[in-house]
N, C-alpha and C positions, 0 to 999 in steps of 0.2 A: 504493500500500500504506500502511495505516495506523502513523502513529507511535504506539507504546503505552508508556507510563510507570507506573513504580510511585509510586504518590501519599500520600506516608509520613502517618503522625498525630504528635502534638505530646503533651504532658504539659506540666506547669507546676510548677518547683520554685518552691513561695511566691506568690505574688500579691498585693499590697497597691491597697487602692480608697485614691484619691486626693479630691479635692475634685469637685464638678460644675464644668465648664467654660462658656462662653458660646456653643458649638456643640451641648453636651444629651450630650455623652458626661462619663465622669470620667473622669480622669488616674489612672494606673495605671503600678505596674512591677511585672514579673515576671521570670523566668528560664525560658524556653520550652525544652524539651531535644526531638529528633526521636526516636522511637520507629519499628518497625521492620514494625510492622501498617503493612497501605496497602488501600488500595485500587487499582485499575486502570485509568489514562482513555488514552482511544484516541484521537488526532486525525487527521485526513485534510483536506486542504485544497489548492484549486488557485485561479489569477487569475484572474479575471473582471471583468467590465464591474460588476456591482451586488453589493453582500455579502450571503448570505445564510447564517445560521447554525439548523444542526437538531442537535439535543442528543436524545440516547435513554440509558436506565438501565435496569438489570435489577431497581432498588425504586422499586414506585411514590412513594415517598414523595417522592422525589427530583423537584424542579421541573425542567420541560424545555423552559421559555420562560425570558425575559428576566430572571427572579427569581433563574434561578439564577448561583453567583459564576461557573463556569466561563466562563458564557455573554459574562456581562459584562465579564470580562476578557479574551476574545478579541475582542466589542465594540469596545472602549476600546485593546487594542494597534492593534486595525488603525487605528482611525483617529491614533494617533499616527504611525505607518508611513504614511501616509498611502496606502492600500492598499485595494483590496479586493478578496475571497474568495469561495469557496463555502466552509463548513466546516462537518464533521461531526466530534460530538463523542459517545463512549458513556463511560459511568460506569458499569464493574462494583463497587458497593460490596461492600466486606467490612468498612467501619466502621462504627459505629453513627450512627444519623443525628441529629443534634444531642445526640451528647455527650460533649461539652468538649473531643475529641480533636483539632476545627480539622479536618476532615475535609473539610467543606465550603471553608475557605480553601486545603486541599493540593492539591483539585482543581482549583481556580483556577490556584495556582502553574502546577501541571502542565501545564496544557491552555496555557499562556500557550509554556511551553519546547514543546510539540509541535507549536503550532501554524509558531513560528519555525522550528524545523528542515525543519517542512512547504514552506514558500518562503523556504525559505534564506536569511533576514532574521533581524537581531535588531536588539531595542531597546538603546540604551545603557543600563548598571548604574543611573543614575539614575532613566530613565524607566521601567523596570521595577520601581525600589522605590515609585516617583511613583504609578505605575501601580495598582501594588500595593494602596498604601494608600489610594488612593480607593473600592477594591473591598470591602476590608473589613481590620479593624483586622488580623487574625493573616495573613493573607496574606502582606505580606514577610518573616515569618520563615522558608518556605518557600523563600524564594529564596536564604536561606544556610543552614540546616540544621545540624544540631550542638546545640549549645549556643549560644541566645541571649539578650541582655539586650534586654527588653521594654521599652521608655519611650512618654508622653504618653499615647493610647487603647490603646497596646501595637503602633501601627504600627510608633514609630522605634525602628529595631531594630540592636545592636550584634552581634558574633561573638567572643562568647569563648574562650578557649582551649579544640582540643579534651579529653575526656576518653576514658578506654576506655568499651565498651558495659558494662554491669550487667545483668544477670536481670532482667526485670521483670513482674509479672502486672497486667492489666487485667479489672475487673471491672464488667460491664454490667449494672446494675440494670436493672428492669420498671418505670422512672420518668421520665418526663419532666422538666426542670428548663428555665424560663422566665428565658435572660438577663437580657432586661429587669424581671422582676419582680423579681427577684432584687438587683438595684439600687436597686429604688424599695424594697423592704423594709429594704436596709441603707442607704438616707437617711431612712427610716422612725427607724431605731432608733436613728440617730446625725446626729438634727438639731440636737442641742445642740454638736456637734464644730465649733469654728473651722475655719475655712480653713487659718490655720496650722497649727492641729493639725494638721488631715486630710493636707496635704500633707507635715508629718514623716513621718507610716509612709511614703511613698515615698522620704523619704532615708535614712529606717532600713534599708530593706530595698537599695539601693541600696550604702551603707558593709558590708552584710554580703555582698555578690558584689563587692565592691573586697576586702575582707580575704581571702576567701576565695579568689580569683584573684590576691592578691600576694601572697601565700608558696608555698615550692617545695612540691611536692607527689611522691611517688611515682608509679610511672604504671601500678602495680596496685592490687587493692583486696582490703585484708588488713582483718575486723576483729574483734574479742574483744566477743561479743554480752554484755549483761548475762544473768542467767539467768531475770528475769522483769520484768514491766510495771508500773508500780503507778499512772500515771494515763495520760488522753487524749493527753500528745505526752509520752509518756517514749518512744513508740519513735521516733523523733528524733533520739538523742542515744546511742551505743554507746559504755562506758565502757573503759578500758584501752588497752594498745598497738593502734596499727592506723596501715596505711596507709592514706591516703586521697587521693580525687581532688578538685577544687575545689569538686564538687560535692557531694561527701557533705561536704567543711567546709562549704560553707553550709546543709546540714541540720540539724550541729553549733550552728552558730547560733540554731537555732529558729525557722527560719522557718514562717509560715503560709500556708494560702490564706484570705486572709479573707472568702472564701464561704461558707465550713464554715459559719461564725456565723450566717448566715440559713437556707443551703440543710439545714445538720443539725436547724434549730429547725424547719421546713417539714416534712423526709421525714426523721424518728430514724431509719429502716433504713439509710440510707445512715452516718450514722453507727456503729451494727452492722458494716457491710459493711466499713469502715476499721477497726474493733478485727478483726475477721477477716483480712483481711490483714494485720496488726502483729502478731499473737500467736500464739504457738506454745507445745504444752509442750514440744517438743525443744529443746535449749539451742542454741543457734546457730542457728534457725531465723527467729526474728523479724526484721521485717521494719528494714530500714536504716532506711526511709523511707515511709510511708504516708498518700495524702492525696487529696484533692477535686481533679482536672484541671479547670481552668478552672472555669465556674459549673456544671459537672456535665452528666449523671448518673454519666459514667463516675468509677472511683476507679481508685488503684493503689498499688501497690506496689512496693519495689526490696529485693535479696535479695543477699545474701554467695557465693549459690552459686547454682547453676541448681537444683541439686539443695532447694535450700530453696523456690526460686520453686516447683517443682512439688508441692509439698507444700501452701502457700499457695492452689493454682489448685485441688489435688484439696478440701482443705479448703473452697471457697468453693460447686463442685461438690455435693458432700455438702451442703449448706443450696438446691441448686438456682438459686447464681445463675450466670450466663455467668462464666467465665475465662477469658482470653487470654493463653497465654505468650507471650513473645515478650524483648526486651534494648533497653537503649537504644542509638541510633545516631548516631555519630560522625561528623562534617562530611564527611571524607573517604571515609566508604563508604557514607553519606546521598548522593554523587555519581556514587560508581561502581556502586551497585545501580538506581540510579533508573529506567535507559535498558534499557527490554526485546530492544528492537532497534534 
């Protein structure tokens, strides 16, 4: 009988591009947070003499050879395990496919814990994040879930304290966004940037999730919205009494995705699609937090209520593009929902 897993998505609070490296990636941190959209990967596997792996999905779009991360991550355990398998892998998605949710890396994760429970093996915590991050850069933040501190191409991944779930709407443009381009446009635009420079925004954004994770925090989320917007990242920053979690303080700090800056100058609707989720004319309704997941397409937003999220999701609705409600999720029930059976 097959193992089936819930194979969660990612969001990114801020994202700072670092300098290019001498491997062809750039050094990068972020704050990855787990979201509660998944998808569905199903593993089945037994011993055998020779390995042989077959991959099936209910969207074509989804690779179902060797390209894909699942695949290769079941690849790559077995022969650490030094083992080998028959294995059948399906991917019923319900994320969008390449965007910025890490969808493709959660399936990875997933298919890696299915296949272990499948023959009753597992890798050590090491070789699983070793693992990980040969497969692809978001991958091991999947194998901690929560709230995590992204470092180097965003493989080396820390676990910071959790917080509560928050309301959150995801919004699925009719747009493709090209990681790699997206890169080469922002060494395009900031060739003149030193090394040292470049590598500050990564300790910038690094000292604002140390500030923000060393002070004590409430462990609700109270807050006194302004009553209106007046530029691009005022919804950022909620003025008056409130409670907050570490993570709405590092919102407090300003942080960015600094993809906006290429992928907004690329596709201006997706920048629309972030003033639509930030704005409201109901007072209290505007968004905590609204921004570009990873290098896109998806956006999102975070809400003081559910009841504000759903206003935000029917608003985005009314213009015709995709909504997703859904909450952010917390380390601890990112472990206990995972396992379908």
């Amino acid at each position: 009988m097959a193992v089936t897993l819930r194979s969660f998505a990612k969001i990114n609070f801020g994202l700072a591009i670092g300098p290019s490296r001498p491997d062809g990636y750039h050094a990068l941190a972020t704050v990855y947070q787990t979201i509660a959209l998944h998808d569905l990967v199903s593993v089945t596997a037994k011993r055998v003499a020779t390995t042989s792996i077959a991959l099936t999905s209910n969207d074509e779009r989804v690779p179902t050879d060797s390209r894909n991360t699942a695949w290769k991550m079941v690849e790559r355990a077995l022969a650490v395990l030094g083992l080998t398998a028959e294995v059948e892998i399906h991917i019923e998605k319900r994320l969008p496919v390449q965007g910025g949710l890490g969808a493709g890396s959660a399936n990875a994760a997933a298919a890696l814990l299915g296949l272990e429970r499948e023959l009753g093996v597992a890798l050590s915590s090491d070789d699983r994040l070793r693992v990980a991050a040969e497969v692809g850069s978001d991958v091991p933040l999947f194998l901690l879930g929560g709230a995590v501190l992204g470092v180097g191409r965003g493989e080396e991944v820390s676990p910071l304290a959790d917080v509560p779930a928050i309301p959150c709407v995801v919004a699925v443009p009719d747009v493709g966004v090209s990681t790699p381009a997206a890169f080469r446009e922002w060494d395009a635009r900031h060739s003149a940037l030193t090394p040292e420079a470049s590598a500050d925004r990564l300790s910038m954004l690094s000292r604002s999730v140390s500030a923000a994770w060393g002070q004590p925090h409430s462990s609700g989320v109270s807050w006194s919205m302004p009553s209106g917007l007046v530029g691009p990242k005022d919804y950022v920053s909620a003025k008056g009494d409130l409670a907050e979690t570490p993570l709405l303080a590092l919102v407090r700090t300003g942080i960015a995705n600094d993809f906006e800056e290429v992928v907004f100058a690329q596709y201006p609707s997706l920048a629309d699609i972030v003033r639509v989720l930030a704005a409201s004319d109901q007072t209290g309704d505007a968004a905590l937090y609204a921004a570009l997941s990873g290098s896109g397409s998806a956006l999102f937003g975070l809400y003081a209520s559910k009841e504000a999220a759903d206003r935000a999701a029917e608003r985005l609705r009314n213009r015709g593009i995709v909504a997703l409600r859904t909450e952010t999720l917390p380390r601890e029930q990112y472990w206990r929902t995972m396992w379908m059976n």
